[in-house]
C-alpha positions in Angstrom: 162.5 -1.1 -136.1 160.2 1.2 -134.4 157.2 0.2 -137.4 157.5 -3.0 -136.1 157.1 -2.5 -132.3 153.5 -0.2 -134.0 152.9 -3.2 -135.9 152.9 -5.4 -133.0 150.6 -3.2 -130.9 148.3 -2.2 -134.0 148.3 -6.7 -134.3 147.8 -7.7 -130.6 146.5 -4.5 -128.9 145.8 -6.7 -126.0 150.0 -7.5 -125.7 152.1 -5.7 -123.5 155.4 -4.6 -125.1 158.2 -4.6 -123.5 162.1 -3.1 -124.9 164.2 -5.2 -123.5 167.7 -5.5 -125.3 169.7 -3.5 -127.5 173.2 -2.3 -127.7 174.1 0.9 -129.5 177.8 -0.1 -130.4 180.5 -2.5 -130.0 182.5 -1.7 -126.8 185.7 1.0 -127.1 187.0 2.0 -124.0 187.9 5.8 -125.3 184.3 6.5 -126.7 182.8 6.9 -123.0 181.6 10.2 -123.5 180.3 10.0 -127.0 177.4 11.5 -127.3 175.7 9.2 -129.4 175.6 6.6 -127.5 173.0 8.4 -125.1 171.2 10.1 -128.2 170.6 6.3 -129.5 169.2 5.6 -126.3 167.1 8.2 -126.2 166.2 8.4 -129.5 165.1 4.3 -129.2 163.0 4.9 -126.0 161.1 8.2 -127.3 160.2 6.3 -130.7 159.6 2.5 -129.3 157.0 4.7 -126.1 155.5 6.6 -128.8 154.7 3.3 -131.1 153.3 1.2 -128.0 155.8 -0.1 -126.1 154.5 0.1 -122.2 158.3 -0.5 -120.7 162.0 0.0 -121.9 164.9 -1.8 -119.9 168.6 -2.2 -121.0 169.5 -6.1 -120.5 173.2 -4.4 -120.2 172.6 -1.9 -117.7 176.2 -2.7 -115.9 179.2 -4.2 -118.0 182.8 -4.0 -116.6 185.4 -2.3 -117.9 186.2 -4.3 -121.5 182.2 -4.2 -122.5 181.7 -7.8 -120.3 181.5 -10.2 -119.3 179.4 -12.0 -122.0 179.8 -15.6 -123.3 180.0 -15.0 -126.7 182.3 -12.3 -127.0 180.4 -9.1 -128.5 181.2 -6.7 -126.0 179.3 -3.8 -125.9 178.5 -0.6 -124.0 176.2 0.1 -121.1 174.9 2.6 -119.1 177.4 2.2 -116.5 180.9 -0.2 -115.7 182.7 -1.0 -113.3 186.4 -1.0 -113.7 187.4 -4.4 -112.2 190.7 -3.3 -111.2 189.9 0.1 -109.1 186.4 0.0 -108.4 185.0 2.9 -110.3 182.2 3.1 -111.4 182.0 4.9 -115.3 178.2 6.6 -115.7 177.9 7.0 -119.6 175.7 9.4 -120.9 173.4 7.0 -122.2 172.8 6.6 -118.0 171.5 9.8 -117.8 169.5 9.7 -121.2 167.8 6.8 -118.9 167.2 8.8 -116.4 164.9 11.5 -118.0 162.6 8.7 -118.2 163.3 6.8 -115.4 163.3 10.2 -112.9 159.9 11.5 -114.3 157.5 8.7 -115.6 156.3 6.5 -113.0 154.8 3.4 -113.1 151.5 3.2 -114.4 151.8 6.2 -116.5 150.1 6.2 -119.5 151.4 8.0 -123.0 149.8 11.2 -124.4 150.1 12.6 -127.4 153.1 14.9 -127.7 153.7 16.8 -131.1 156.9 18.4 -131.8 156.5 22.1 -132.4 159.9 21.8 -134.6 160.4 18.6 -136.9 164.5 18.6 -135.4 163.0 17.4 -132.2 161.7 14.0 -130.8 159.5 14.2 -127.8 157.0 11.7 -125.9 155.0 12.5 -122.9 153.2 10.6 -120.2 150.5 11.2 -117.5 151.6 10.0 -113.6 149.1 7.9 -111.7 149.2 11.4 -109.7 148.3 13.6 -112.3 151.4 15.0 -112.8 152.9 15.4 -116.6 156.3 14.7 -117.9 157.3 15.4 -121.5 160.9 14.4 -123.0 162.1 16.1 -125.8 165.5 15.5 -127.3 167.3 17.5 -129.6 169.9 15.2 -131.5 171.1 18.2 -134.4 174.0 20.1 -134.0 172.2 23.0 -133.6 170.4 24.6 -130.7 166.5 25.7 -131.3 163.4 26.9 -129.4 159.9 24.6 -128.7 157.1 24.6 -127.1 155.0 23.2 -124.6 151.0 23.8 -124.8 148.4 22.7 -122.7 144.8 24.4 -123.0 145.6 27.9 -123.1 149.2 27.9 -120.9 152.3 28.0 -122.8 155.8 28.4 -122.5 158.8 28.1 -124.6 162.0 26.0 -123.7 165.4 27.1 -125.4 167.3 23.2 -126.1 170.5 23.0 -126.5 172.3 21.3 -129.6 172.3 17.1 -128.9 170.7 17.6 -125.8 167.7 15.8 -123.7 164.9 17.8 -121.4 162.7 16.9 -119.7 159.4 19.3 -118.7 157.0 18.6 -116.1 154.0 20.1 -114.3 
């Protein structure tokens, strides 16, 4: 999937690409806080930025509480749902997987190169309009490990977590 969206931009560099749909899984109410669902998230944005794509948005970002409503019947999962009956609101983890994005890359950002110092990791980072840098790195093993962040001569080393998502700026 993510050779193609490189294809695309390596075709028509002149193109902007744009993620705009995708589901992880079909819906199942007692899989909320399954980590995976966030980790496919992330794992889709950090690969789709990192092979041209200049925006990411879920089509689903808000489903109610059976995966809908949707006119053909494939209910899925989203970031957030509403239950109907009570009026909460149910954040998923993919929601926050979004966020280490959405929080720290502004519009008008444009990508760097990031290399993992670890092959377990993913990571993408992006220059703000203001100067600022923010760098994602996600950790999707089941085990915790150490990276690090270099720029010029400055360093420092970030402990993550097992099937976790960080986000570093400066």
């Amino acid at each position: 999937m993510y050779d193609n969206v490189a294809l695309v931009n390596r075709l028509y560099p002149a193109k902007h690409i744009i993620f705009t749909e995708g589901t992880p899984a079909n819906f199942d109410s007692t899989a909320y806080g399954r980590w995976s669902l966030g980790e496919a998230y992330g794992r889709s944005m950090i690969h789709d930025f990192n092979s041209g794509a200049e925006g990411w948005t879920d089509w689903n970002i808000l489903l109610d509480e059976k995966g809908g409503p949707n006119h053909v019947g494939n209910f899925c999962f989203a970031p957030i749902h509403a239950d109907t009956r009570t009026g909460a609101l149910i954040y998923t983890n993919s929601y926050y997987y979004i966020g280490h994005f959405a929080k720290f890359i502004r519009p008008g950002a444009r990508r760097i190169a990031v290399a993992p110092s670890r092959s377990m990791f993913l990571a993408t980072g992006f220059v703000n309009p203001n100067g600022s840098v923010a760098v994602v790195v996600m950790n999707p093993t089941g085990r915790a490990g150490e990276y690090h962040i270099r720029v010029g001569d400055e360093a420092v080393t970030v402990r993550s977590p097992a099937h976790s998502i960080q986000t570093v700026t400066f």
